[in-house]
OpenMM code with the backbone's topology and positions (N, CA, C; nanometers):
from openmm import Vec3, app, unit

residues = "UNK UNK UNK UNK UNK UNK UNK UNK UNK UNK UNK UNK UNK UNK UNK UNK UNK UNK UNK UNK UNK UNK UNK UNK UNK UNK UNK UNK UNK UNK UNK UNK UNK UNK UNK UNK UNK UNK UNK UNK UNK UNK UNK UNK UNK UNK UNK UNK UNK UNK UNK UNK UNK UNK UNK UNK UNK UNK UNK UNK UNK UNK UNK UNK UNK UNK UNK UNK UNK UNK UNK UNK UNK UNK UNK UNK UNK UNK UNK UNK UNK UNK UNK UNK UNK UNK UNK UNK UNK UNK UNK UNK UNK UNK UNK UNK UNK UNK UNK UNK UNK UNK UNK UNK UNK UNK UNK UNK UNK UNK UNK UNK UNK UNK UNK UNK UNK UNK UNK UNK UNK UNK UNK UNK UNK UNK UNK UNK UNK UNK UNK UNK UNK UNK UNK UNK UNK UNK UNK UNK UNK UNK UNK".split()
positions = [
    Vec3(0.5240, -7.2130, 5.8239),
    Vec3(0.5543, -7.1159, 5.7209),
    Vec3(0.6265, -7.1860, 5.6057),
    Vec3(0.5647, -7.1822, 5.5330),
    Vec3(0.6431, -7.2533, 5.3527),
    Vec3(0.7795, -7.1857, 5.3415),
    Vec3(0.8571, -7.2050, 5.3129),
    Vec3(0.9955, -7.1363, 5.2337),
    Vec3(1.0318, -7.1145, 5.1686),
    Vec3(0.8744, -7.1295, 5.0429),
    Vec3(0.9089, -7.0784, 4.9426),
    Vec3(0.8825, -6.9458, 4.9221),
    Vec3(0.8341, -6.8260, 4.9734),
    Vec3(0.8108, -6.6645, 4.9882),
    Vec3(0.9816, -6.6061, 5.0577),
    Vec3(1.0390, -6.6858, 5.1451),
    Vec3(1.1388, -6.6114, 5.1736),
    Vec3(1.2621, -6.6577, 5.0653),
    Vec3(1.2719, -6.7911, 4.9753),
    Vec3(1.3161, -6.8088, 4.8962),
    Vec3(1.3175, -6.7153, 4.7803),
    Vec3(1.2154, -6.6500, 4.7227),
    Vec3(1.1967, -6.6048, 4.6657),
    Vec3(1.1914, -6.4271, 4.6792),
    Vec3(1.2114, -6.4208, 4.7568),
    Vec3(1.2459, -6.2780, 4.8162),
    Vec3(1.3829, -6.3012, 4.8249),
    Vec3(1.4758, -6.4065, 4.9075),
    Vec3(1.6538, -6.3925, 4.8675),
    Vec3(1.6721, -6.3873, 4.7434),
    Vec3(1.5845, -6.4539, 4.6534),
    Vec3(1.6498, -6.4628, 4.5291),
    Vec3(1.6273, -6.3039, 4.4479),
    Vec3(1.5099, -6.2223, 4.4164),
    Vec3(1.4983, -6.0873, 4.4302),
    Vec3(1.6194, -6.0121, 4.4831),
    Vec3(1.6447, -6.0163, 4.6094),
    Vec3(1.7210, -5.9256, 4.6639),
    Vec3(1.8515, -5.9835, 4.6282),
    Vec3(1.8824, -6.1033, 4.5599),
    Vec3(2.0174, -6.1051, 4.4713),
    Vec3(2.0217, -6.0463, 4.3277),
    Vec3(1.9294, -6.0746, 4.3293),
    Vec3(1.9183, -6.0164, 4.1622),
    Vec3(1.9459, -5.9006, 4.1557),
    Vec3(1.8481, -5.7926, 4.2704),
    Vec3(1.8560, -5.6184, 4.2526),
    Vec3(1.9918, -5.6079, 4.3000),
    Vec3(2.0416, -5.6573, 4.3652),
    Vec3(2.1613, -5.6288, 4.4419),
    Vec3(2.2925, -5.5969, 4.3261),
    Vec3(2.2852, -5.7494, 4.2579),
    Vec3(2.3530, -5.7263, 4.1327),
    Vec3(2.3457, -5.6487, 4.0464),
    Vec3(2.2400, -5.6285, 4.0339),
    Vec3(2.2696, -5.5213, 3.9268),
    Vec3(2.2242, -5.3556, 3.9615),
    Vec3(2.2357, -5.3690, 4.1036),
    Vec3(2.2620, -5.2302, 4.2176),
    Vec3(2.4258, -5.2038, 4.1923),
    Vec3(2.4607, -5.2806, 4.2385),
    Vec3(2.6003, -5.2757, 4.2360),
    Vec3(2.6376, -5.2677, 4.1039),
    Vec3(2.6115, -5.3135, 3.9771),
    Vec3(2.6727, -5.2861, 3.8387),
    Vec3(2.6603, -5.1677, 3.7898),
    Vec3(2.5134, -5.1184, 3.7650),
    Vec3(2.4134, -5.0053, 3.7261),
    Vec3(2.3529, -4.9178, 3.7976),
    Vec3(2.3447, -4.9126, 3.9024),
    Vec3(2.2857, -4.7943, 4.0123),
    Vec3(2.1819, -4.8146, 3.9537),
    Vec3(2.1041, -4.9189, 3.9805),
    Vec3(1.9888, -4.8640, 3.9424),
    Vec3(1.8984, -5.0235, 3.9532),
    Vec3(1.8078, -5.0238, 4.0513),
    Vec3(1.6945, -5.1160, 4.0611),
    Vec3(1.5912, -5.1740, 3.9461),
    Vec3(1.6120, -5.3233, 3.8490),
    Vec3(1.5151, -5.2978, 3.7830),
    Vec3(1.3490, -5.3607, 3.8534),
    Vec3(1.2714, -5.2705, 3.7564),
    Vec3(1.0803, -5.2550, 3.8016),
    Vec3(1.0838, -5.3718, 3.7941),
    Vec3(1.1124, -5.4521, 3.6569),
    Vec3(1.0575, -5.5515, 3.5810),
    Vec3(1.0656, -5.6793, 3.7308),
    Vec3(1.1915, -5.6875, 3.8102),
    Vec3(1.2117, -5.8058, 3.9072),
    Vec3(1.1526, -5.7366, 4.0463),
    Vec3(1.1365, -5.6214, 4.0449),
    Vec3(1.0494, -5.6224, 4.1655),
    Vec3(0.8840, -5.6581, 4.1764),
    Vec3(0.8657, -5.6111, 4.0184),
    Vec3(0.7185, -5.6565, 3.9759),
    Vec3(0.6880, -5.7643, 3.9559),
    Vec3(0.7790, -5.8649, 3.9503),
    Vec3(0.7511, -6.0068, 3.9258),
    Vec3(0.7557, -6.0842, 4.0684),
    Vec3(0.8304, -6.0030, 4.1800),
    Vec3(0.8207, -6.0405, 4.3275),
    Vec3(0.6923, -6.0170, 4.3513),
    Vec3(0.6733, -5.9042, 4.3769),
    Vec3(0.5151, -5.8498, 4.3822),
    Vec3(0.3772, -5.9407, 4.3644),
    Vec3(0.4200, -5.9989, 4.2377),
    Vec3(0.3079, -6.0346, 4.1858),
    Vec3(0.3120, -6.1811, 4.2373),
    Vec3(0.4434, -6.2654, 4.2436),
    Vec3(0.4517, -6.3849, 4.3336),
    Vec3(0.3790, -6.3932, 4.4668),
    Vec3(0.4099, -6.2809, 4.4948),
    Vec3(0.3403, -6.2417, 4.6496),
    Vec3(0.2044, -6.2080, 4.6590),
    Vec3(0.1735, -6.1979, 4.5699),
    Vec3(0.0478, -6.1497, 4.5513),
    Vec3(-0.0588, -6.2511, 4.5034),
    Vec3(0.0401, -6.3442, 4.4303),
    Vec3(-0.0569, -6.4445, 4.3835),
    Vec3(-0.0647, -6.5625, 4.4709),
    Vec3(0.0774, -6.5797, 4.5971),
    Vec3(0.0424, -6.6711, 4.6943),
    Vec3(-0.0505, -6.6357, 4.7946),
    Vec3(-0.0559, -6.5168, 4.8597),
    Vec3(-0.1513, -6.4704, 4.9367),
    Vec3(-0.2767, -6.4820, 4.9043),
    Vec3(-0.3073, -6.4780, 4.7835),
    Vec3(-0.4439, -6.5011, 4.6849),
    Vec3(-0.4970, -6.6530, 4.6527),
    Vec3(-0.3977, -6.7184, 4.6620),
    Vec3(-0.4062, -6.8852, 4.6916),
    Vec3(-0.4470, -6.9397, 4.7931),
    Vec3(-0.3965, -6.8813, 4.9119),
    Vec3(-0.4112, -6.8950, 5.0121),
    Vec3(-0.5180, -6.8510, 5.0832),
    Vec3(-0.6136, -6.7784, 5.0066),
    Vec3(-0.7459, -6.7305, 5.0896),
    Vec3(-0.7521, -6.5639, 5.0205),
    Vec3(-0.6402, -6.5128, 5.0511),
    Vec3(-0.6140, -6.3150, 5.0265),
    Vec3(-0.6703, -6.2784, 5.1584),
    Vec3(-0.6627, -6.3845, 5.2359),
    Vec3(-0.6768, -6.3035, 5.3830),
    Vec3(-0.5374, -6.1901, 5.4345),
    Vec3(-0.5475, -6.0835, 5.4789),
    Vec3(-0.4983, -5.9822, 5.5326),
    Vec3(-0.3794, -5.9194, 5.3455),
    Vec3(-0.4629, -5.9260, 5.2364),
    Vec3(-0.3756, -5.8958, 5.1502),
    Vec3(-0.3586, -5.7352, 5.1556),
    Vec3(-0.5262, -5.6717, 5.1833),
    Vec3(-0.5299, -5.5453, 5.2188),
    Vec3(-0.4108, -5.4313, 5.3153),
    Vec3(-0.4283, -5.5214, 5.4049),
    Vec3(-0.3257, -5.4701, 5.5261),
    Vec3(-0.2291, -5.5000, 5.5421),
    Vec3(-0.1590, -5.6213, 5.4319),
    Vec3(-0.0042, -5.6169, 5.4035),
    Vec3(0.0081, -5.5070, 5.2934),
    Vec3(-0.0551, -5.4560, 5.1875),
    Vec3(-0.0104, -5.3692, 5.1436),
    Vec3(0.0088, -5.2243, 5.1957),
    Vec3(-0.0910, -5.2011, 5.2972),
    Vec3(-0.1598, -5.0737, 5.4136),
    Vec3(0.0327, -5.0997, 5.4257),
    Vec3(0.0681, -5.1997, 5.5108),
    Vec3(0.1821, -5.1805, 5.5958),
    Vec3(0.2877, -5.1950, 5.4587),
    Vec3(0.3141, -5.2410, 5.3526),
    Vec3(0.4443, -5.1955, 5.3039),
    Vec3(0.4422, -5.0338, 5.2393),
    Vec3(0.3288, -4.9784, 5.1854),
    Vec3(0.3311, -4.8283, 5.1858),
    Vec3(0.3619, -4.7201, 5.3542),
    Vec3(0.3242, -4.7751, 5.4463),
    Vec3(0.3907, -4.7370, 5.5438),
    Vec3(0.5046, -4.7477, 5.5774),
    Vec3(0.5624, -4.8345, 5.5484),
    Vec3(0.6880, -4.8787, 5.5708),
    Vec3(0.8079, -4.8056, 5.5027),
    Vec3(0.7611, -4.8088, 5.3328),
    Vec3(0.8232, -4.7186, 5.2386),
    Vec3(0.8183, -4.5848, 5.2609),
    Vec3(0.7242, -4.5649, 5.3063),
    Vec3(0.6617, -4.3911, 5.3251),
    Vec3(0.7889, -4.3180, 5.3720),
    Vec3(0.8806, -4.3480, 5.4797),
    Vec3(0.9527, -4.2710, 5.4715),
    Vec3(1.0825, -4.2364, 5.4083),
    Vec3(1.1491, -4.3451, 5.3364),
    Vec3(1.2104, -4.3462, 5.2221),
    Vec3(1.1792, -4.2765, 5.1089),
    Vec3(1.0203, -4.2783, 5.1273),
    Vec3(0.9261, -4.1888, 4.9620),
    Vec3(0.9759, -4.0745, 4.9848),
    Vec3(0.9927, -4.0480, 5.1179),
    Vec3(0.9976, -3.8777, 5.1442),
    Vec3(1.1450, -3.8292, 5.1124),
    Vec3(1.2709, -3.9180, 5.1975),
    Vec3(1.3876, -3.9126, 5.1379),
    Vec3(1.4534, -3.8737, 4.9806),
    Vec3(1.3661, -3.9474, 4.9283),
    Vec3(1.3756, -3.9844, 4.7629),
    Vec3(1.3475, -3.8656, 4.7039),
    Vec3(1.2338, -3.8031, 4.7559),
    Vec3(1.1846, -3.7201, 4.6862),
    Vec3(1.2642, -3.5986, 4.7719),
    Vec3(1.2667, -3.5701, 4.8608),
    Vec3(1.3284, -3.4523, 4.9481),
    Vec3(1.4474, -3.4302, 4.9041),
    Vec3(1.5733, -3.5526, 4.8586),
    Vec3(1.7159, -3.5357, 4.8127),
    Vec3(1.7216, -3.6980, 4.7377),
    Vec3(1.6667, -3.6304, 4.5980),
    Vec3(1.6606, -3.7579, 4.5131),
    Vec3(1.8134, -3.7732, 4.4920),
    Vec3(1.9025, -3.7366, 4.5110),
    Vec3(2.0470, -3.7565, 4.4090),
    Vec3(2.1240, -3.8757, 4.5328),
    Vec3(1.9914, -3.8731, 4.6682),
    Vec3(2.0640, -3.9657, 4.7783),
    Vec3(1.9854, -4.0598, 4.7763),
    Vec3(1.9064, -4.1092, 4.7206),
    Vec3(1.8036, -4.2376, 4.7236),
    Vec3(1.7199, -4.2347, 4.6031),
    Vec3(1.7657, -4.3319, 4.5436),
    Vec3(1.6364, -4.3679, 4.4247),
    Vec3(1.5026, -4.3916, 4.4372),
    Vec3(1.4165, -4.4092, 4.3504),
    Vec3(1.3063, -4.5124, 4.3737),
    Vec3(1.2921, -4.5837, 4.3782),
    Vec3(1.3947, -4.6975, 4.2936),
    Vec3(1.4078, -4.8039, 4.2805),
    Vec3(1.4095, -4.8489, 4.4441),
    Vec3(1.4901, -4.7928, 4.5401),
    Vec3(1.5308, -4.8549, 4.6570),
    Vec3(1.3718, -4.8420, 4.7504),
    Vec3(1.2872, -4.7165, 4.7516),
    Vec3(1.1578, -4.7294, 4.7809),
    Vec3(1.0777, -4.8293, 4.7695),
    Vec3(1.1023, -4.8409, 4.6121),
    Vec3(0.9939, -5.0048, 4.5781),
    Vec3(1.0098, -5.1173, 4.5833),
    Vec3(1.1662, -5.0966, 4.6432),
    Vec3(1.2376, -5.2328, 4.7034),
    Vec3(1.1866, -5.2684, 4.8478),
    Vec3(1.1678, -5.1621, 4.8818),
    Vec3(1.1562, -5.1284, 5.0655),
    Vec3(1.0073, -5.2007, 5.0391),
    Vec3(0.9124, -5.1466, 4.9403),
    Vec3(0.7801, -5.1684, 4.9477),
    Vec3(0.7245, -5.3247, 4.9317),
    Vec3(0.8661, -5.3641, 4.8046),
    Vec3(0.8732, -5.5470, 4.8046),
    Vec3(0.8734, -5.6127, 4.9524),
    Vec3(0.9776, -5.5670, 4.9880),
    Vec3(1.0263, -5.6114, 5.1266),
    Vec3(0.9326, -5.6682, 5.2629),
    Vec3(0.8580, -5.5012, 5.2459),
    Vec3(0.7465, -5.5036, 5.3408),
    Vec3(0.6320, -5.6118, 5.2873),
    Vec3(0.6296, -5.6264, 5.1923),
    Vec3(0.5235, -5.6923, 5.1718),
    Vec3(0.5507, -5.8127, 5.1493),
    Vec3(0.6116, -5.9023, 5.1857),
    Vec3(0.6975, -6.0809, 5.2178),
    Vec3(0.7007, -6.0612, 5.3774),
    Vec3(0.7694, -5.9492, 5.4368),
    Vec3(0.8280, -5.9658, 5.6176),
    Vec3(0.6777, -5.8928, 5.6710),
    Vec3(0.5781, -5.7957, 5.5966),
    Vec3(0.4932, -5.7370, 5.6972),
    Vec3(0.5652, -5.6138, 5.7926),
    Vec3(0.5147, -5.6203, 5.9321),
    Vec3(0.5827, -5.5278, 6.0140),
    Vec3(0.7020, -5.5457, 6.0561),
    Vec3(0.7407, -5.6893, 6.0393),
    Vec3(0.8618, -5.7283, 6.0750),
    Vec3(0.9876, -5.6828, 5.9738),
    Vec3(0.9191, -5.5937, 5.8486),
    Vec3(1.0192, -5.5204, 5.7970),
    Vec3(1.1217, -5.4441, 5.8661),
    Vec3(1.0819, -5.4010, 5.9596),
    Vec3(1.1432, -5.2183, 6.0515),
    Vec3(1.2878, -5.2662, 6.0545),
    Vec3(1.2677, -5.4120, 6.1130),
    Vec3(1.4100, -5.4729, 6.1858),
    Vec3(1.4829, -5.5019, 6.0582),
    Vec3(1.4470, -5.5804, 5.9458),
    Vec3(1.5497, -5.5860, 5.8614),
    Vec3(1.6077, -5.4716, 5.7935),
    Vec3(1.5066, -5.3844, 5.7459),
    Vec3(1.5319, -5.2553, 5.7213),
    Vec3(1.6345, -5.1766, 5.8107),
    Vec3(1.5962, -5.1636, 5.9355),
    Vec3(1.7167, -5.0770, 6.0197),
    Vec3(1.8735, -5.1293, 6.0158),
    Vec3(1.8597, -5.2778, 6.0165),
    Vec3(2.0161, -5.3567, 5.9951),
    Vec3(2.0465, -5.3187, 5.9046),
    Vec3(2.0067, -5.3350, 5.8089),
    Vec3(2.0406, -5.3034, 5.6420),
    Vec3(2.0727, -5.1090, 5.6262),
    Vec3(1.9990, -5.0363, 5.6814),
    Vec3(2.0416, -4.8847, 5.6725),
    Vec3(2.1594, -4.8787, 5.8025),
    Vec3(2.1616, -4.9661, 5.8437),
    Vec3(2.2312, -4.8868, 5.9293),
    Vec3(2.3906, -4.9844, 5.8921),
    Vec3(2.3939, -5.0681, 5.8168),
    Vec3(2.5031, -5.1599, 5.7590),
    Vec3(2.5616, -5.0517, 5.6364),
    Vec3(2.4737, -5.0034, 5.5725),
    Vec3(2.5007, -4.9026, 5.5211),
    Vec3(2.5273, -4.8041, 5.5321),
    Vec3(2.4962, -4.6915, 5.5929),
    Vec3(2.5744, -4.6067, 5.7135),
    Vec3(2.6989, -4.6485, 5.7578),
    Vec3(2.7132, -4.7283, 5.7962),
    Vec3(2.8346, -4.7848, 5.8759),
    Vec3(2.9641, -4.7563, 5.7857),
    Vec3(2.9394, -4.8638, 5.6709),
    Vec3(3.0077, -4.8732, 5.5433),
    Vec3(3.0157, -4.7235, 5.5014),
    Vec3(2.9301, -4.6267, 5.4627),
    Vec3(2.9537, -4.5201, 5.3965),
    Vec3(3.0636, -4.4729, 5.4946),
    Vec3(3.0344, -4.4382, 5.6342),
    Vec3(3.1531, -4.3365, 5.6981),
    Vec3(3.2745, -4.4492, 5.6840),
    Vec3(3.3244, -4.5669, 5.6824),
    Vec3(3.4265, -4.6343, 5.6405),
    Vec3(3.4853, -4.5247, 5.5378),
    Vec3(3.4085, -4.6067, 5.4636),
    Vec3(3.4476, -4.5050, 5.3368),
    Vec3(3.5336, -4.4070, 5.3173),
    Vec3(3.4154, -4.2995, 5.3981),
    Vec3(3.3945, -4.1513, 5.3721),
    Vec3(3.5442, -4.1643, 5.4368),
    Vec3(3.5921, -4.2338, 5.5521),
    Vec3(3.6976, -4.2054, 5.6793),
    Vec3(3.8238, -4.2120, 5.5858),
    Vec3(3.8430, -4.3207, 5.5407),
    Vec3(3.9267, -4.3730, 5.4196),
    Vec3(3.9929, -4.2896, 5.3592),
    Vec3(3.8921, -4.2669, 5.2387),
    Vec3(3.8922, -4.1677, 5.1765),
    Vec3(3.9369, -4.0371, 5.2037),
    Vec3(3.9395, -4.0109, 5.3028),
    Vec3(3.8926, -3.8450, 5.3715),
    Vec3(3.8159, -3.7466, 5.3062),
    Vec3(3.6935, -3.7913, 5.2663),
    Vec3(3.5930, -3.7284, 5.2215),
    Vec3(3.4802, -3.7030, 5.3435),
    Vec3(3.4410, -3.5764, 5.2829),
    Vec3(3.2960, -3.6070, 5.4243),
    Vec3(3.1990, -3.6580, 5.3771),
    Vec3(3.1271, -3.7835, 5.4506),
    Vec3(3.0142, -3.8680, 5.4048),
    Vec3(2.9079, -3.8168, 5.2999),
    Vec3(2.8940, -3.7105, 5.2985),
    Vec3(2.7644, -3.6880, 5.2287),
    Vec3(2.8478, -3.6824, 5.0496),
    Vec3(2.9579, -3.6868, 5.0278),
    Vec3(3.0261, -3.6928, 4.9475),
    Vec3(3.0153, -3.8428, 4.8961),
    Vec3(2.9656, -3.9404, 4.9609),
    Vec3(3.0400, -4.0766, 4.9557),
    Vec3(2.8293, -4.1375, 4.9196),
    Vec3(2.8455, -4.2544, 4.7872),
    Vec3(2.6842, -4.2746, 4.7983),
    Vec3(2.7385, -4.4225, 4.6953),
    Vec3(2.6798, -4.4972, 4.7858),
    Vec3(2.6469, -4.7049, 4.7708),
    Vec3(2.5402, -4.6559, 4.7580),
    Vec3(2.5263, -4.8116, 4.6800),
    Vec3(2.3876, -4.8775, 4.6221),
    Vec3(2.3557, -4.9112, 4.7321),
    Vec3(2.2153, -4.8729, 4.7631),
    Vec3(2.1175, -4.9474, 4.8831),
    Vec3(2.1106, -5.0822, 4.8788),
    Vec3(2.0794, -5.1243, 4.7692),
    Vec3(2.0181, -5.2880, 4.7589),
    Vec3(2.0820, -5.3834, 4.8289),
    Vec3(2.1871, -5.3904, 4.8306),
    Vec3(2.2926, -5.4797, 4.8927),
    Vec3(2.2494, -5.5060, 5.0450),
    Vec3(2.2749, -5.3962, 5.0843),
    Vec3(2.2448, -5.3425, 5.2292),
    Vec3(2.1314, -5.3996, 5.3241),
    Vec3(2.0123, -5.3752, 5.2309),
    Vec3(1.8627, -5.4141, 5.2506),
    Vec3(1.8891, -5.5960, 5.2299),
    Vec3(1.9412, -5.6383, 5.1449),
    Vec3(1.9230, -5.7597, 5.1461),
    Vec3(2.0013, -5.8208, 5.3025),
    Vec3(2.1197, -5.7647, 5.2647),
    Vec3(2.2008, -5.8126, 5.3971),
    Vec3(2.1028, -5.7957, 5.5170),
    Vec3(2.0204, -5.6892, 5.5035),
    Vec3(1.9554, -5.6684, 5.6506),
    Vec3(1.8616, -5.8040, 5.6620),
    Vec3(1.8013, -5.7713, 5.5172),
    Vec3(1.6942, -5.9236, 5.5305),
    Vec3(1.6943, -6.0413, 5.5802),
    Vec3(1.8776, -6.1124, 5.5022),
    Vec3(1.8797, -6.1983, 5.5203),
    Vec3(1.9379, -6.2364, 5.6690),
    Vec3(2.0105, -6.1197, 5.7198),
    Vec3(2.0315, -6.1422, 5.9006),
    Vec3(1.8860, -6.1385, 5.9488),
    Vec3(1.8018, -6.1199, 5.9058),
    Vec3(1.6992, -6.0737, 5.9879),
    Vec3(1.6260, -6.2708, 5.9915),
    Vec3(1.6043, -6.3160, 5.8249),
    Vec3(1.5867, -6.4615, 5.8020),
    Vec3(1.6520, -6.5861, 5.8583),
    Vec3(1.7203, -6.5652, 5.8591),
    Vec3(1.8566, -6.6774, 5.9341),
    Vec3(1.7834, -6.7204, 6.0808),
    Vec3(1.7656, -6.6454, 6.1511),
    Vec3(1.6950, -6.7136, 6.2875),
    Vec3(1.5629, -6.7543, 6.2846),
    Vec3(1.4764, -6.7041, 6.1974),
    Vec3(1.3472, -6.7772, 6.1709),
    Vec3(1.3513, -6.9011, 6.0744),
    Vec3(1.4216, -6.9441, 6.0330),
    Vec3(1.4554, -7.0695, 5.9485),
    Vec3(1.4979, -7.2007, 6.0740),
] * unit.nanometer
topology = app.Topology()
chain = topology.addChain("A")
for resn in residues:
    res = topology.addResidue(resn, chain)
    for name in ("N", "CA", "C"):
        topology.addAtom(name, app.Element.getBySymbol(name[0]), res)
């Protein structure tokens, strides 16, 4: 496996992260330029299974889409099309970085919320951070 796709996915998920954390808010422009990295190595490489890595990062996102849209004021899109970047560098092996990362987040929010003495649903972080952290625990043992 080259190192340059997961290189380039840490570096993404620093970028959104930063400016998750500054701006609430994911920009298109660096997820679209992941995308298209990914898109153009897979395409180098033959574009064997390019179909069914995308099949699996819309699955993957799918249920975040629903979140987003069900109680947008608790999940952006931005964090969807992050999820959808994601999936499409790790494949199925998204679930696992993804669950570390929501559930690192979770964790952190009731901190928070406990802290504070607010009740959680009161209390709302930037995803991005989270997701990366999940990523990059998830990267560390395959390196």
């Amino acid at each position: 496996m080259s190192l340059i796709p997961p290189i380039v996915l840490c570096a993404t998920l620093v970028a959104v992260s930063v400016v998750d954390l500054r701006r609430r808010v994911i920009p298109n422009r660096v997820l679209l330029a992941a995308a298209a990295f990914w898109l153009g190595v897979t395409l180098w490489s033959g574009g064997a299974g390019a179909a069914s890595s995308l099949a699996v990062a819309v699955v993957i996102a799918s249920p975040l889409l629903a979140a987003a849209l069900i109680r947008p004021e608790g999940m952006g899109m931005g964090d969807v099309k992050l999820v959808a970047v994601i999936a499409l560098y790790l494949g199925w092996e998204a679930w696992a970085a993804l669950l570390v990362g929501l559930f690192l987040a979770g964790l952190t929010g009731v901190l928070i919320s406990l802290g504070n003495r607010r009740p959680p649903a009161e209390t709302s972080l930037p995803l991005a951070p989270f997701l990366a952290a999940g990523v990059v625990i998830y990267l560390i043992p395959l390196q």
